[in-house]
C-alpha positions in Angstrom: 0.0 0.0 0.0 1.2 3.4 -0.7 2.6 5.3 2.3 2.0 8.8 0.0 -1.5 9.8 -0.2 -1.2 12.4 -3.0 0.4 11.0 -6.0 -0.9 12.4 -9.6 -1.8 10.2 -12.2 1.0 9.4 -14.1 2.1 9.9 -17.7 1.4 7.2 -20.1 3.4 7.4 -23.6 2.4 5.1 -26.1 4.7 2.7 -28.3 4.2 5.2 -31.1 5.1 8.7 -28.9 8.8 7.7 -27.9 11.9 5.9 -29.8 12.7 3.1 -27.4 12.7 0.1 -29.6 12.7 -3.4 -27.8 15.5 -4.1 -30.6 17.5 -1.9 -28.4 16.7 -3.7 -24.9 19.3 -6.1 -23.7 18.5 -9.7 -24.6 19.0 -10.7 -21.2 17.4 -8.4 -19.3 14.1 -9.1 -21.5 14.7 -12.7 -20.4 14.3 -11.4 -16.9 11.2 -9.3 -17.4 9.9 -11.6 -19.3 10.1 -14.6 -16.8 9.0 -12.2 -13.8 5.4 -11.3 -15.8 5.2 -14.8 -16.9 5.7 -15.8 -13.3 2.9 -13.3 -12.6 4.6 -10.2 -11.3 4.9 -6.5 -12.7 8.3 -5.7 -13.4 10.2 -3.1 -15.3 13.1 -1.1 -16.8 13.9 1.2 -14.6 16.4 4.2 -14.2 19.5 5.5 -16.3 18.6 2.2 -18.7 15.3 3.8 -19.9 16.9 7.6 -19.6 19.7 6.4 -22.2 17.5 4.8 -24.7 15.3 7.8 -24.5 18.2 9.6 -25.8 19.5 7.2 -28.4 22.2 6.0 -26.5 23.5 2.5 -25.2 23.1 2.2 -21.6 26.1 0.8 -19.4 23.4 -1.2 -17.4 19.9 -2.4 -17.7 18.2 -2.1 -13.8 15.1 -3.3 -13.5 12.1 -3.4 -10.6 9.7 -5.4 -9.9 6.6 -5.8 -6.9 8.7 -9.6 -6.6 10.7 -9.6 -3.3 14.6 -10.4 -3.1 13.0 -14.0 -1.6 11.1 -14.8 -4.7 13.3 -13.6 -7.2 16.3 -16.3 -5.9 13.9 -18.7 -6.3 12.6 -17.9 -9.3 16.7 -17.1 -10.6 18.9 -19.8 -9.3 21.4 -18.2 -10.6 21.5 -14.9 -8.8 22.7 -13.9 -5.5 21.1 -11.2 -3.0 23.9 -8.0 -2.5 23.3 -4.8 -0.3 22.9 -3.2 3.2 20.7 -1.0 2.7 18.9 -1.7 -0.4 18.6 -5.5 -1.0 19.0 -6.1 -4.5 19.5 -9.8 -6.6 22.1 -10.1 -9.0 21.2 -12.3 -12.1 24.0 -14.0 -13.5 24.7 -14.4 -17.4 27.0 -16.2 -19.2 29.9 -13.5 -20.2 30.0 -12.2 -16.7 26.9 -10.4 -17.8 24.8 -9.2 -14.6 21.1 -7.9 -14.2 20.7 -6.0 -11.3 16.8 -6.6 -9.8 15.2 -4.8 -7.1 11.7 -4.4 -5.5 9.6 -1.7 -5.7 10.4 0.7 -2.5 8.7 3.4 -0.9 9.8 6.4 1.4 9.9 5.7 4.4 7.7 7.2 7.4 11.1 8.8 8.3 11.3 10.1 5.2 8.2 12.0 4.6 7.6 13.3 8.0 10.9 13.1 10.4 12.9 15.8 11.0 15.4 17.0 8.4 18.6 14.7 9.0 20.3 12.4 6.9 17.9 9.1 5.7 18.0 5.9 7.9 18.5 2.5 6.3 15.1 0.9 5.3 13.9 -1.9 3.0 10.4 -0.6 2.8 8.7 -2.2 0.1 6.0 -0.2 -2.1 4.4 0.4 -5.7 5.5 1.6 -8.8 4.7 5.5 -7.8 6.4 5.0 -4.8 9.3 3.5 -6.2 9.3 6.3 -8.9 9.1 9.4 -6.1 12.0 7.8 -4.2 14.4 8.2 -6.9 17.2 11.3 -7.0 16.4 12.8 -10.6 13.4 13.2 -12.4 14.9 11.7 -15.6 15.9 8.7 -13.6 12.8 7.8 -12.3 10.9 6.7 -15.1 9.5 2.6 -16.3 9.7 1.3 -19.4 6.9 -2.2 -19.5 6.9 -4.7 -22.0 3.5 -5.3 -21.6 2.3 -2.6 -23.9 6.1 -0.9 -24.7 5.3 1.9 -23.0 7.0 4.3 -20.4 5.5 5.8 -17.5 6.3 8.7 -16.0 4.8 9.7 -12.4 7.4 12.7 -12.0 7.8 14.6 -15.0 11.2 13.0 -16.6 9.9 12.7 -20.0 9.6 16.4 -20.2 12.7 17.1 -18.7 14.5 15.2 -20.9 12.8 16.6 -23.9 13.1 20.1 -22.4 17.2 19.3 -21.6 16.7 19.3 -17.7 18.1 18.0 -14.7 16.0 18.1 -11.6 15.7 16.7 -8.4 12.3 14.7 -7.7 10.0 16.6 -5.0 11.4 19.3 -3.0 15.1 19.5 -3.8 16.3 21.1 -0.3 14.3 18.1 1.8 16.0 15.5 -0.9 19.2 16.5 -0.1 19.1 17.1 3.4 18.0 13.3 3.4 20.7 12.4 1.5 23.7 14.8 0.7 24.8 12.5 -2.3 22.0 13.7 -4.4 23.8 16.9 -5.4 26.7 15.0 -6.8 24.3 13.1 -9.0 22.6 16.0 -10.3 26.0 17.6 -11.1 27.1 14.4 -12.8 24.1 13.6 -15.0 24.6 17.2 -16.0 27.8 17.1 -17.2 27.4 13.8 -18.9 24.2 14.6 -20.7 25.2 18.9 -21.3 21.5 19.3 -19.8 20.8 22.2 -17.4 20.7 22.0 -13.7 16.8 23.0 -12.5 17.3 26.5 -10.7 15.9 25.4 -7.6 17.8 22.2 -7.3 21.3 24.5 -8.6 20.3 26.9 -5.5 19.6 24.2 -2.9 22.9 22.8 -3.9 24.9 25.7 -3.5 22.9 26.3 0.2 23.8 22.5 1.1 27.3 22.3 0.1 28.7 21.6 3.2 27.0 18.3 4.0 28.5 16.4 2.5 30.9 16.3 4.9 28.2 14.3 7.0 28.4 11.5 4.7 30.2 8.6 5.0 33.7 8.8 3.5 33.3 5.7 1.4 30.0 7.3 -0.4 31.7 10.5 -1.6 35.1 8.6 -2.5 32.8 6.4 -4.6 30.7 8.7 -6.0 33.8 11.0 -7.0 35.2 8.6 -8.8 32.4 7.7 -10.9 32.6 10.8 -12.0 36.4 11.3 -12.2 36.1 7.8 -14.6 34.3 9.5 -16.7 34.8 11.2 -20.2 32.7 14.5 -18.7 35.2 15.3 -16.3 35.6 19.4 -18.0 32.0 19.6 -18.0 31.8 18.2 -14.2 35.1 20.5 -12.9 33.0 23.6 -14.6 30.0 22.9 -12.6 31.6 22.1 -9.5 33.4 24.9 -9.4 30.4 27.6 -10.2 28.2 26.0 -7.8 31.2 25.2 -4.8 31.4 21.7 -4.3 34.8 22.0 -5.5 36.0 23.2 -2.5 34.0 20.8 -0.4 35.8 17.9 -2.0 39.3 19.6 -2.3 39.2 22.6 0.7 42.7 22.7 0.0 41.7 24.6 -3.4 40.2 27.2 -1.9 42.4 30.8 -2.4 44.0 28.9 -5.4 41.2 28.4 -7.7 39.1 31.0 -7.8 35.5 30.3 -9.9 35.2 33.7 -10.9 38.8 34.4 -12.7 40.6 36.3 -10.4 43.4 33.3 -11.1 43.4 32.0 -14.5 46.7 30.4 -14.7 45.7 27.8 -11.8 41.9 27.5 -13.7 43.6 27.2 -16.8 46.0 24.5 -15.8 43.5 22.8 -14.1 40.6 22.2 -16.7 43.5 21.4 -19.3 44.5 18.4 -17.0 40.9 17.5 -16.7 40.6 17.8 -20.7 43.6 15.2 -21.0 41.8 12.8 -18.5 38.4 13.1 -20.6 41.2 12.3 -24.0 42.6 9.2 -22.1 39.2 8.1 -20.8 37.5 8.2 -24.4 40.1 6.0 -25.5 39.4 3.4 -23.0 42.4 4.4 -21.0 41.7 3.7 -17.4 44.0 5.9 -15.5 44.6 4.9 -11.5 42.1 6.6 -8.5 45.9 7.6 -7.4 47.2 8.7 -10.7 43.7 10.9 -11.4 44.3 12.4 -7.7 48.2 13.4 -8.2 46.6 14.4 -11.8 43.9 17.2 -10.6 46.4 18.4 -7.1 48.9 19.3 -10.0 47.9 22.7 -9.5 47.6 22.9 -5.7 50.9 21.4 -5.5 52.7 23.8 -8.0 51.3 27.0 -6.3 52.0 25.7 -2.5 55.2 24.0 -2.8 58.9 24.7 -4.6 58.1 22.7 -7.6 59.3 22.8 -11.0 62.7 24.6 -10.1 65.3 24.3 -12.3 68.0 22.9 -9.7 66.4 21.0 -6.9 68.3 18.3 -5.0 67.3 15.2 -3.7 66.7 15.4 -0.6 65.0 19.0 -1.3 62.3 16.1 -3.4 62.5 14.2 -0.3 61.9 17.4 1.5 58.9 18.4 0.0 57.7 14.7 -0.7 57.2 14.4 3.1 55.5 17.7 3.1 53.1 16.9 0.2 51.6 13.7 2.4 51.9 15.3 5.5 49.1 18.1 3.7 47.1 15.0 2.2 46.9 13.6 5.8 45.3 16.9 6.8 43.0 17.8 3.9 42.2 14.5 2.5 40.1 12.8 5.3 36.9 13.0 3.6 38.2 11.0 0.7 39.1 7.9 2.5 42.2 7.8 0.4 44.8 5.0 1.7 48.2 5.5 2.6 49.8 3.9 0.2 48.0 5.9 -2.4 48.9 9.3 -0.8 52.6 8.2 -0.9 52.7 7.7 -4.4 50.6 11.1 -5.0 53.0 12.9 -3.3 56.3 11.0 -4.9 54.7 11.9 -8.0 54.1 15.6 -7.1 57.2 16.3 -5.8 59.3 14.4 -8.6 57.8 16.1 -11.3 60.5 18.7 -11.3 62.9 16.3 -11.7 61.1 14.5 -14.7 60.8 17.7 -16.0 64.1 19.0 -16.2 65.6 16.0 -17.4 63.2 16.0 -20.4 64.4 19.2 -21.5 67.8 17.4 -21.8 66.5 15.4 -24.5 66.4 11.6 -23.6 66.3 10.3 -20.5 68.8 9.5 -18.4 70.0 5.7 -17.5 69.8 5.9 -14.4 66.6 7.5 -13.9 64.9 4.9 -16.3 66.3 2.0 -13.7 64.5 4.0 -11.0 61.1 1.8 -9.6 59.0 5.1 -10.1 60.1 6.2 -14.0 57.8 4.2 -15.8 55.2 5.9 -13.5 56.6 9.5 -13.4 57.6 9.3 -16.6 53.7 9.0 -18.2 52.7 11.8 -15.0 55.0 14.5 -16.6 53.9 13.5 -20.3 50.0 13.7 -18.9 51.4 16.8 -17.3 53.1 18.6 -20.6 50.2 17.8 -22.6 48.2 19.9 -20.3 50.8 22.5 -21.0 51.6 22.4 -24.7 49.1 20.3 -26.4 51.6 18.1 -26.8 49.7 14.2 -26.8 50.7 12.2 -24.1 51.7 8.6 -25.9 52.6 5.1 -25.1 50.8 5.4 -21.6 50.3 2.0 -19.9 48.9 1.8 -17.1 48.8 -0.4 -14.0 46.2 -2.7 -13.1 43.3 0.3 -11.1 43.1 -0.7 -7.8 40.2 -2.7 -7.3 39.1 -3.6 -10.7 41.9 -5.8 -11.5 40.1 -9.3 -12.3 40.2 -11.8 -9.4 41.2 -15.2 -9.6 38.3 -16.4 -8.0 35.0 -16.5 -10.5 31.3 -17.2 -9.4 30.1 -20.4 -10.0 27.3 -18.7 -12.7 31.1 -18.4 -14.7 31.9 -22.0 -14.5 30.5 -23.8 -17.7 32.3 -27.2 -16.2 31.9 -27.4 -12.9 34.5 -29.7 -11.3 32.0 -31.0 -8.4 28.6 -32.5 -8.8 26.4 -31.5 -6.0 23.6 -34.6 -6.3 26.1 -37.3 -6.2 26.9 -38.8 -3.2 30.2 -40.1 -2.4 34.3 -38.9 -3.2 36.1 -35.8 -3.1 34.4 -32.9 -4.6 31.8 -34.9 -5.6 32.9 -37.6 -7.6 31.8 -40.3 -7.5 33.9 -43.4 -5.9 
């Protein structure tokens, strides 16, 4: 039952009134709504899926929803698994290591709607479609795509945002947020990865709530940063960032050094060329390091707070300012849950970049630099670095395994296609039989 007595009737548009195609759906996840409605429950595309084929694009995922709970749907999927604190979803496993990511419809909580104005408990409050649909962050997320009749429906006005170029918060943007801080770094995203326009009064609520996000868990923001660091938008997202002062939140160590209005342009300038070379590298399916993007974008903080780039610097002045680099990363950086190890290699990287520099300008490298462990490393920083300068295209960049996304020995049993155990036979190691 619906815990919100005023939803408006939704908007219907027919098969022949948008371009999704069900050509364009992905074949598994039409096996998946398929099977739930055959099964007899309502289910649905759902989310950025059904926002990208709006648009004509391919979406990186198809997410879909259904009234099924995460009990029925692993018995209806054997092969799926049930992931999530606090959101259960199921996990349907594909050959290919393809995965389609099913949840149940959801509804705001009580807290939600009428507790005081702090940050959103865990629930697992299970509602309808409208509910489900007023729960979401962004209007142009929250719409359904059924296979029933190939329509969409649209409770909270995405259709027309998307037509009209918009990006808006669902319901009142200030409450949203206040629920859930991590809503303003969606909206910023989907704005720079779309070139749609924030909705004024979500733009002005962000700018007022800023500062929470500093009340979020560390692991949220470093995640949701780096979706959007991993991106090919990352001009477009630095841009918005900065006018509307996020920025700042995320790196407070910017603040004085890059100012949104102009007052420094060398710094602003240095800085959106460096994210213009990461948004190059990205579209080529270059995957640069969480560590390298961070030494990457602190290229300017570091240049205007530390001796860098001098002409004669000596070792242990490197050392020097190496030690000072991470000592300022341990200050400033809390909020970013970055590790240690990483912060040691930002700041090597910082504080040799003088010395990759100034060799450079000697024509090839030296020998015993390039028997150095950091070269290979340093060496692709500076070139990321001097194409930020001069244009110059950084080449022949290979880079490290990310940490984190490196593939893992270990593979689900979904990925096995010749299982080496038989689990109805009785009898012998691993299931063989005697």
């Amino acid at each position: 039952m619906s815990t919100h007595p005023d939803y408006p009737e939704p908007l219907i548009v027919s098969r022949s009134e948008h371009p999704i195609s069900r050509r364009n759906i992905d074949r598994e996840a039409l096996k998946v709504l398929y099977r739930l409605r055959d099964a007899g429950f309502k289910a649905a595309l759902v989310g950025g899926g059904v926002r990208d084929l709006y648009l004509g694009k391919t979406p990186k995922d198809f997410d879909i929803s259904t009234n099924a709970r995460p009990g029925q749907l692993r018995k209806l999927f054997r092969n799926s698994r049930t992931i999530g604190r606090r959101f259960r979803l199921v996990q349907v496993f594909f050959h290919g290591n393809k995965i389609i990511e099913v949840s149940t419809f959801r509804c705001r909580s009580e807290y939600d709607i009428n507790g005081r104005d702090e940050v959103l408990a865990a629930n697992n409050t299970y509602g309808s479609l409208a509910d489900d649909a007023f729960r979401r962050d962004l209007t142009i997320n929250a719409l359904f795509y059924e296979i029933e009749n190939f329509t969409i429906i649209d409770y909270a006005g995405g259709v027309a945002d998307l037509n009209n170029h918009i990006v808006r918060i669902v319901g009142d943007p200030d409450r949203r947020i206040t629920r859930d801080p991590v809503r303003m770094l969606r909206a910023i995203r989907h704005a720079s990865r779309t070139g749609f326009t924030i909705d004024q009064a979500t733009w002005e609520a962000i700018i007022r709530h800023r500062e929470s996000l500093y009340i979020c868990p560390v692991s949220r923001i470093r995640d949701e940063l780096f979706k959007d660091l991993h991106g090919t938008s990352c001009v477009a997202w630095a841009e918005l960032a900065l006018d509307c002062g996020i920025f700042f939140t995320l790196f407070p160590f910017y603040k004085g050094i890059i100012d949104p209005v102009g007052k420094d342009r060398e710094n602003s300038r240095c800085l959106l060329a460096l994210f213009k070379v990461i948004d190059r590298l990205h579209s080529r399916d270059r995957l640069i390091p969480d560590h390298l993007l961070l030494a990457i974008i602190l290229i300017p903080w570091a240049r205007n707070s530390f001796p860098l780039l001098q002409e004669k610097i000596t070792r242990k002045a490197t050392f020097d300012i190496s030690r000072d680099i991470k000592n300022e990363l341990e200050s400033n950086m809390q909020h970013l849950n970055i590790k240690r190890g990483d912060k040691e290699h930002i700041a090597g990287l910082l504080a040799n970049l003088s010395l990759f520099s100034s060799e450079k300008s000697k024509g090839k490298w030296p020998r015993w630099l390039t028997k150095k462990s950091y070269f290979r490393e340093g060496a692709q920083f500076y070139k990321i670095y001097r194409e930020a300068l001069t244009g110059i295209p950084a080449e022949d960049l290979k880079f490290a395994p990310v940490p984190g996304r490196a593939k893992s020995r270990k593979r689900s049993r979904a990925g096995y296609k010749n299982v080496a155990f038989a689990p109805n036979t009785k009898g012998g190691v691993f299931g063989f039989r005697k």
